[in-house]
C-alpha positions in Angstrom: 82.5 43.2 -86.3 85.0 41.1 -84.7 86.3 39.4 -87.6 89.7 40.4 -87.1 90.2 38.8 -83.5 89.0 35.3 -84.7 90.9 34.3 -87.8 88.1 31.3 -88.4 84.8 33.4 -88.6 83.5 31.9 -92.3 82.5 34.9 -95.0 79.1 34.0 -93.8 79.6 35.2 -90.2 79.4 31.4 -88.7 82.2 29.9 -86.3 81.8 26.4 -85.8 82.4 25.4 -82.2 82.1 23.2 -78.9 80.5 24.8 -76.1 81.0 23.0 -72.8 80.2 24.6 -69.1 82.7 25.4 -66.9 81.6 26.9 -63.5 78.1 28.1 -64.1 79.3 29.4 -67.2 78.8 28.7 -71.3 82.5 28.4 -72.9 83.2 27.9 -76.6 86.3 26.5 -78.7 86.5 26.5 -82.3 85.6 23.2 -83.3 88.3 22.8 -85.8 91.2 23.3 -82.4 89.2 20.5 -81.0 90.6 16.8 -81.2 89.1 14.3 -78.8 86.1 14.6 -75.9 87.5 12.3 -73.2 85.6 10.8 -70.3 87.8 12.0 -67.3 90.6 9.8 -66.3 93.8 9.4 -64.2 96.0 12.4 -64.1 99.3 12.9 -62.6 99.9 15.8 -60.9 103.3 17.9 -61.7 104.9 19.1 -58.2 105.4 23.0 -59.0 103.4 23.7 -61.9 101.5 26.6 -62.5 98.3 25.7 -61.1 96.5 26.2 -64.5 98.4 23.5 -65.9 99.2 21.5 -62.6 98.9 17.7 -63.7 99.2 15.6 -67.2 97.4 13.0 -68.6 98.0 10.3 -71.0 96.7 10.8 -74.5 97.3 7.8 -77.0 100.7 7.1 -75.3 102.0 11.3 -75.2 102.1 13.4 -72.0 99.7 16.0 -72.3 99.3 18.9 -70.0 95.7 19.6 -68.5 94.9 22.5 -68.2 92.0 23.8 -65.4 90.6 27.3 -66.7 88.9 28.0 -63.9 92.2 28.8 -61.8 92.5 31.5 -65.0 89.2 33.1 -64.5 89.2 33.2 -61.1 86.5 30.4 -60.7 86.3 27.8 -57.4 87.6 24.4 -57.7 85.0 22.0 -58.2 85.0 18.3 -57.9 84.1 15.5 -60.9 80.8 14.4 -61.4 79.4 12.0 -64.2 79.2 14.8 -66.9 83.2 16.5 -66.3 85.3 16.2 -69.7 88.2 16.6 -70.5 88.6 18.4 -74.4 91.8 17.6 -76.0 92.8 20.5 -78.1 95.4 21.4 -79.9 97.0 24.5 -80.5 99.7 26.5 -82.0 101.9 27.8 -79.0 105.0 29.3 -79.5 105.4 28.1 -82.9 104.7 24.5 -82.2 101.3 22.4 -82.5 100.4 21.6 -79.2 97.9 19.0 -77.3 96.6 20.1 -74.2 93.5 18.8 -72.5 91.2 21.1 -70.9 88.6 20.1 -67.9 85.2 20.9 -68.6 82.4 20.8 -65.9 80.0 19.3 -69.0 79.8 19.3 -73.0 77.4 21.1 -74.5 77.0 20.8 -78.2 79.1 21.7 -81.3 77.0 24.6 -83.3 77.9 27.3 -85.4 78.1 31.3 -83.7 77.1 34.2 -85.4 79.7 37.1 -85.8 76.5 39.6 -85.6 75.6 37.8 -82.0 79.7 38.3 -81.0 80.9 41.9 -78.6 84.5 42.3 -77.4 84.4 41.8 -73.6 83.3 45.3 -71.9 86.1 47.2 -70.2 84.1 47.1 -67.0 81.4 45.0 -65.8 83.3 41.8 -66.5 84.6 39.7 -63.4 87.6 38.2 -65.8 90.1 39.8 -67.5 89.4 41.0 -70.8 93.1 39.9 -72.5 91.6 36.6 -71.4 88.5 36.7 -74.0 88.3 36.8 -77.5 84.8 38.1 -77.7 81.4 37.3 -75.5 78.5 36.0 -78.3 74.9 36.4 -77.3 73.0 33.0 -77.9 69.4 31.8 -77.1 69.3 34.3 -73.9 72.6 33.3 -72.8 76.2 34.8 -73.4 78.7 32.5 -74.9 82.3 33.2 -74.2 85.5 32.4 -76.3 88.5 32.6 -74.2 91.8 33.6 -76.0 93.6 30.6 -75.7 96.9 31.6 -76.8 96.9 34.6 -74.5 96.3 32.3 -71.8 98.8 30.2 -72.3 101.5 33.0 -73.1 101.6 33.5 -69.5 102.7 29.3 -68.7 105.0 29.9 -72.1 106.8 32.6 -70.6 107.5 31.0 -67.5 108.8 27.5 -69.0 111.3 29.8 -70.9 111.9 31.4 -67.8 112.4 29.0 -65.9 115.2 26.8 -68.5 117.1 29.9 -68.4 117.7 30.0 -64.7 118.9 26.1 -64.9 
């Protein structure tokens, strides 16, 4: 049981989330991280960003960095089309609550998982790396997968930090 990696599975194995598509793919966010579903809009892009987080956007007057997960699993860019997204979430990064919008190919639904459906990612056999996933879930023939959001963003964490120490 996988309780221990998701700290929002309920007693009675459910975790409310968004899916949403993202290169082919069937991604899921807690539902409680998830803040707005915006139509996509103008971004700016930020020269010498890490290309996960290369461009903001406005969100209710603040600068908010969007984030493109596909550079993070390894996926091909793709251009907009009438159903792209972008999901404004916010998380708890380094101590701090934190917006960030994340591009989504579609949204799916919001709908509750079951921790008996839910596997930790295999060590082989899996094109993405497994530090990268919280856990796959099998649902209605397909496999639903919750990245590890904080764990992807450690990476962009580390090298902000880095980077204001070298200036």
């Amino acid at each position: 049981m996988l309780n221990h990696t998701i700290p929002h599975w309920t007693p009675d194995h459910g975790l409310e989330v968004l899916t949403f598509g993202l290169g082919g793919e069937t991604f899921a966010l807690e539902a409680g991280i998830v803040r707005e579903i915006l139509d996509v809009m103008p971004l700016t892009r930020v020269p010498g960003a890490d290309p996960m987080a290369a461009a903001v956007i406005n969100f209710r007057g603040r600068i908010v960095p969007l984030a493109d997960l596909r550079i993070s699993f390894g996926m091909e860019a793709a251009a907009n089309t009438a159903d792209s997204r972008i999901i404004v979430i916010e998380l708890e990064l380094d101590g701090n609550a934190t917006l960030i919008g994340l591009a989504a190919d579609r949204v799916n639904e919001v709908t509750v998982l079951d921790v008996l459906d839910a596997e930790e990612p295999p060590i082989i056999g899996i094109r993405w790396p497994r530090e990268q996933i919280h856990c796959l879930v099998r649902r209605e023939g397909d496999v639903v997968v919750l990245p590890d959001l904080p764990n992807l963003f450690a990476r962009l964490i580390a090298q902000g930090a880095e980077t204001a120490t070298l200036h």
